[in-house]
N, C-alpha and C positions, 0 to 999 in steps of 0.2 A: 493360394495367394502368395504371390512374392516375397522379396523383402522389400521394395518399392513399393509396394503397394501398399502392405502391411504400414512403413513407415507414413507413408497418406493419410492413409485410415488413422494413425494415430494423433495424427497434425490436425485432421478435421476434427477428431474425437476434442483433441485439446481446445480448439478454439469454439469448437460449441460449448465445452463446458465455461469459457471464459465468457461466453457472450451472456450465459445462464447465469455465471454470476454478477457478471455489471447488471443487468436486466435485473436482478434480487434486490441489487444490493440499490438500485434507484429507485425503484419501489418502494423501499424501508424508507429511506429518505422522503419519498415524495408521500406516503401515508402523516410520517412525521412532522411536515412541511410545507407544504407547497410554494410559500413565500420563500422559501432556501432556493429551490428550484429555479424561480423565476427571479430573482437577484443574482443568482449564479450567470445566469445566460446572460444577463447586463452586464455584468463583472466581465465577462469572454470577451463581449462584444466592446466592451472598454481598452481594456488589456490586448485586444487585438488592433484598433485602430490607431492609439495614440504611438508606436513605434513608426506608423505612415504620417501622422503629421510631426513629428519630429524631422521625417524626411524631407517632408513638402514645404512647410514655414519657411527651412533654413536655405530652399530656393528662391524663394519670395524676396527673402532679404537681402540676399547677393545680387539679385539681380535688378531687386531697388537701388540699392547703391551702386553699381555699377553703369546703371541709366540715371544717377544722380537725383534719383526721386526718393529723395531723403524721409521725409513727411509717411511716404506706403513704403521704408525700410522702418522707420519707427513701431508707427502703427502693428505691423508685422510681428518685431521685439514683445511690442506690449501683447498682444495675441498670444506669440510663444510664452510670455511668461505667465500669464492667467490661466491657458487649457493647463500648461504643467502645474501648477499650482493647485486650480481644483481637482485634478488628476490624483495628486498626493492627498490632498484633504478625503477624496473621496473613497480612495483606497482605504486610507486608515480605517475610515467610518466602516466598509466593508469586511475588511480585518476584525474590527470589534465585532462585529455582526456576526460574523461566521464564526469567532471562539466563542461567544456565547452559546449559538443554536450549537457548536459543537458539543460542548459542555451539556446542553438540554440533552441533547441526544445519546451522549454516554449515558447519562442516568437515565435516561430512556430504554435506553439495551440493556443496561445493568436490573434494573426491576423487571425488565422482559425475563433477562436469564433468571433469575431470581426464584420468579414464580413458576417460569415453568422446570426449574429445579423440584421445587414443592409438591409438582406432579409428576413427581418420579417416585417409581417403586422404590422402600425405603430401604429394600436391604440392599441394593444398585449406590445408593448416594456416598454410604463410605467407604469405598472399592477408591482403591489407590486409580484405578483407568478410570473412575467417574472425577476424581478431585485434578488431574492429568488433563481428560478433556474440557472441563470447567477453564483451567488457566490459561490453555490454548483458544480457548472462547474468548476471554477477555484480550487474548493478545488481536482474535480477528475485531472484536470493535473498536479499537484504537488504529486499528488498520483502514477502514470505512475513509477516515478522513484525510489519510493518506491517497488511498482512490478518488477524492473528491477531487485534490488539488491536482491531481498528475490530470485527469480529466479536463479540467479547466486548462490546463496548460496547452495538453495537447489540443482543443477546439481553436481558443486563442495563437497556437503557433500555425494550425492552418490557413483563420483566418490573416492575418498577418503576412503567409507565404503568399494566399492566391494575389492580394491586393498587390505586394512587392512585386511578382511576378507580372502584371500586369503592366507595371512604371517599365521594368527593364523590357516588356514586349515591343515597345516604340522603336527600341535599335534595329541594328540590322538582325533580322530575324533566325541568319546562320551563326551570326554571333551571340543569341540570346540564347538558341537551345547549346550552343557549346558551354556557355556560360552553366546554363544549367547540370548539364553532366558532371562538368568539373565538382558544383556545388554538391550533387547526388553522391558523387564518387568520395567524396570528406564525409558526407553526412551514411556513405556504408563502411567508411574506417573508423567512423566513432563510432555506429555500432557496434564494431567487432574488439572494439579498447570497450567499451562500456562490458558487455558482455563477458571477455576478459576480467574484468574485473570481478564481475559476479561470478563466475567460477572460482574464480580465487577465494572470493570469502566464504562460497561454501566449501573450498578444499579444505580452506584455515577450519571451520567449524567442525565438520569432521574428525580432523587430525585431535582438534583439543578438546571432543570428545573422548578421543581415545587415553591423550595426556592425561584428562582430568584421573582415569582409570585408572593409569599407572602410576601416576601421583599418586593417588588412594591407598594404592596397595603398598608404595614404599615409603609413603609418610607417618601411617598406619602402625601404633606400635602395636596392637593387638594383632598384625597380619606377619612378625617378625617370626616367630614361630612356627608359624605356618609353612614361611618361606623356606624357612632351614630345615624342615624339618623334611620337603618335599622336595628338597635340592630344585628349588626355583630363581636361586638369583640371576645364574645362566641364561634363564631363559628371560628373565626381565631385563637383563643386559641386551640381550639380541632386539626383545620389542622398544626400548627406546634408542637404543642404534637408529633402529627401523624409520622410529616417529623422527629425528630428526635427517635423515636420508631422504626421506619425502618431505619435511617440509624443505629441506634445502633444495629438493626436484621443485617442488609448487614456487618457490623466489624465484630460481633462474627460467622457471619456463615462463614464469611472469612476465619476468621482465625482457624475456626475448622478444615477446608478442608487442608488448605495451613498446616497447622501443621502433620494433618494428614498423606497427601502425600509426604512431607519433613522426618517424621520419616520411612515409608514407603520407601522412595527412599534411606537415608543413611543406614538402615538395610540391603537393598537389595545391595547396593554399598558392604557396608563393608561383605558379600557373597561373591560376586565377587573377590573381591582381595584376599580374603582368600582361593581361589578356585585356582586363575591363581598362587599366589605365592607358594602354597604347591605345585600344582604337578609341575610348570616349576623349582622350586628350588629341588624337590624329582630330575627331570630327571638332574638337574645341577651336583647334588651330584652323578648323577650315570655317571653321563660324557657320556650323551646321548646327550649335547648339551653341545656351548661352552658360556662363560659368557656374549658375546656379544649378541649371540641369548637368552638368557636370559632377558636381556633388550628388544632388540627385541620384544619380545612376549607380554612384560611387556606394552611396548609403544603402541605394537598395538592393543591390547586390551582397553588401555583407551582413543586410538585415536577414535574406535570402537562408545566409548560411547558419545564422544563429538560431532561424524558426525550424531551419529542420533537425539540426543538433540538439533541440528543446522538444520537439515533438519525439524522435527516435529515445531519445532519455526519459521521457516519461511513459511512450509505449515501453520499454525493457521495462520498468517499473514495476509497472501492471503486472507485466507477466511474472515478475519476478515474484510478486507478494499475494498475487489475485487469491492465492490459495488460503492465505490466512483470512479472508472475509467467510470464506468456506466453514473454515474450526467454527466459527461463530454460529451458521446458520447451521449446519450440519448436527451440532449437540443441540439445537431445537429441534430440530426433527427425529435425533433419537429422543427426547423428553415427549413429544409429542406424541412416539409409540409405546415410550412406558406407557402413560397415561392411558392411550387406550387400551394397554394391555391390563392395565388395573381396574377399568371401568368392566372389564370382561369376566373378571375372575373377583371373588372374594376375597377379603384379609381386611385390613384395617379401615373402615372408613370413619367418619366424624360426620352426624347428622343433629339437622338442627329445623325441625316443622313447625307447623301453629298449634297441630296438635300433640307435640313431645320435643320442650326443650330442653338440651341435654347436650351431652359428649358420650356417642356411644363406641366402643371398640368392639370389635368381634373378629375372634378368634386369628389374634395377631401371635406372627413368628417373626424374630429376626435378629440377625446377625452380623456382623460389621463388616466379614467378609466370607468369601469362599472358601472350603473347609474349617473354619473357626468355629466351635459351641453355638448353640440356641441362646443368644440372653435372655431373651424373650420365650414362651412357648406355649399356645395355644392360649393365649391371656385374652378375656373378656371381662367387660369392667363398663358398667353405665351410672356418668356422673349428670347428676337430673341439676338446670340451672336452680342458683342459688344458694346449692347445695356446698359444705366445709370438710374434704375429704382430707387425710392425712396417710401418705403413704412412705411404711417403715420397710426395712431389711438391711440387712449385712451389709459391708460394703457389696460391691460388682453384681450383686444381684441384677441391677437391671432399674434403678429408683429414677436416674437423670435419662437413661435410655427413653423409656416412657414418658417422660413429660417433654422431651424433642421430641419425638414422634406425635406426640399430639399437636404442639406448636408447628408443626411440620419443619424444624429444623431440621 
């Protein structure tokens, strides 16, 4: 296999895995919901018409008033100011609606991770990589709802495009697909500034991982001795040289790009306008059109530009973050194979029948981490309900060990 090919294969690889997790991760939601779902798609479909009648009203009225029909330029006003009016009330009411169901839904993921915490083998739960992937869980459910809104956006900026697209197909037809390129051509230099940008903060993130390091070590009075003692300061002189050598690389190669694509995007903007205003004001002056569809065309052309700018920034989004929904679902699925891994094997369970109530342990081990002591060591212990048990020893014996374990904290 190539390196084109290779590089293929890893682009389909990635956009399957990206399609597995929207497909996850709307599942969750629509188990959790279904009325989230189906007010979402209202919301889309709101959020995408009301930017076209913003377009079309304010045809209506120019064009009342200019045929002097005063009475349907009114009318019209009053029209624009009620749809935007319930437009905002309705949003808000939406707004409220989705921070709540969001809220539902964290504490919904939060008591998911919880318990299937509970069903992890216990000497796994306080391993620095279990408490590591635990916080990386909680960063991917807070992420969920960040995929929700880019989602929305992006639906709502399509629709929005196809309908816009449609107002501006009525011109001349060599002029509406040039129009459109010019539009594509802004909406692939904002890509390449957005994505810029995300390189950048994971450059900066990087680098000030490595700072936080070197910080550590020279702010560190316990590390001073070490350093003299190992003739290091040499060498920590040379790595923070380094660290700011490259971030000073990551600012200028920034801002070569982001300049770049910036004069690039308004050259090609300032095209565009010079394109739609000459010939929609040529056919104005030839009373091919009237001053309303003028504007018209004018609005939906730079509606045009805005829904794909808002579509391409919400796709980067996605891709940018898709992976932290991942931390979330991913430490279920390993809780899911402790658990069967524990349903297979012996060691601690807790049973409780009709015919023997009780808390039974059998023949429990465990320890906090890898290579650390037994706290615990083959302990068997049956507490019968009802029953007033008191359990002594030394300190670190193991007295609080055993009552998390039973509580399965």
């Amino acid at each position: 296999m190539n390196l084109e090919q290779k590089n293929m294969s890893q682009k389909a690889e990635r956009l399957k895995n990206e399609f597995t997790s929207c497909k996850r991760m709307l599942g969750d939601i629509s188990t959790f919901s279904k009325m989230y779902l189906c007010l979402t798609c209202i919301h889309i479909i709101i959020d995408g018409m009301i930017p076209l009648l913003n377009v079309f009203i304010p045809r209506i009225i120019i064009d009342s008033v200019m045929s002097g029909r005063t009475h349907d330029a009114g009318m019209a006003v009053l029209w624009f100011f009620l749809i935007n009016s319930v437009y905002i009330l309705t949003n808000q009411a939406f707004s409220a609606y989705f921070d709540v169901k969001n809220k539902m839904f964290r504490r919904h993921s939060e008591l998911r991770l919880m318990r299937k915490i509970m069903e992890m083998d216990y000497r796994n739960i306080e391993l620095a990589q279990t408490h590591e992937q635990k916080e990386e869980a909680r960063r991917g459910i807070e992420n969920i709802f960040a995929f929700m809104d880019n989602i929305r956006l992006i639906l709502s900026g399509i629709l929005t495009l196809t309908c816009a697209t449609y107002l501006i197909s009525f011109l001349n037809i060599f002029i509406a697909i040039l129009i459109f390129f010019v539009v594509l051509f802004n909406a692939v230099n904002n890509y390449k500034r957005i994505q810029n940008d995300i390189n950048r903060e994971q450059s900066f993130a990087d680098l000030n991982r490595k700072w936080g390091y070197l910080n550590y070590l020279c702010r560190d009075l316990a590390n001073a001795k070490e350093i003299r003692f190992h003739h290091l300061s040499g060498w920590l002189s040379k790595k923070i040289s380094g660290f700011v050598q490259d971030h000073q690389s990551i600012i200028r190669d920034s801002f070569h790009n982001t300049s770049v694509t910036r004069r690039l995007t308004s050259f090609s903007y300032a095209i565009q306008k010079c394109i739609v205003y000459i010939y929609v004001g040529l056919q104005l002056l030839r009373k091919t059109i009237t001053a309303g569809e003028f504007t018209q065309y004018i609005s939906a052309v730079e509606l045009i530009s805005t829904s794909l700018v808002s579509i391409i920034s919400a796709l980067l989004e996605i891709r940018k973050n898709h992976k932290l929904p991942d931390l979330y679902y991913n430490f279920l699925d390993i809780c899911d194979k402790e658990a069967t891994a524990i349903s297979l094997k012996s060691g601690m369970v807790t049973e409780k029948t009709a015919s023997q109530s009780g808390i039974k342990i059998r023949d429990v081990w465990f320890r906090y981490a890898e290579g650390e002591d037994y706290v615990l060591k083959g302990l068997s212990l049956y507490i019968s309900e009802g029953e007033t048990l008191s359990i002594v020893g030394r300190n670190g014996c193991g007295k609080t060990t055993l009552i998390k374990l039973i509580l399965r904290l």
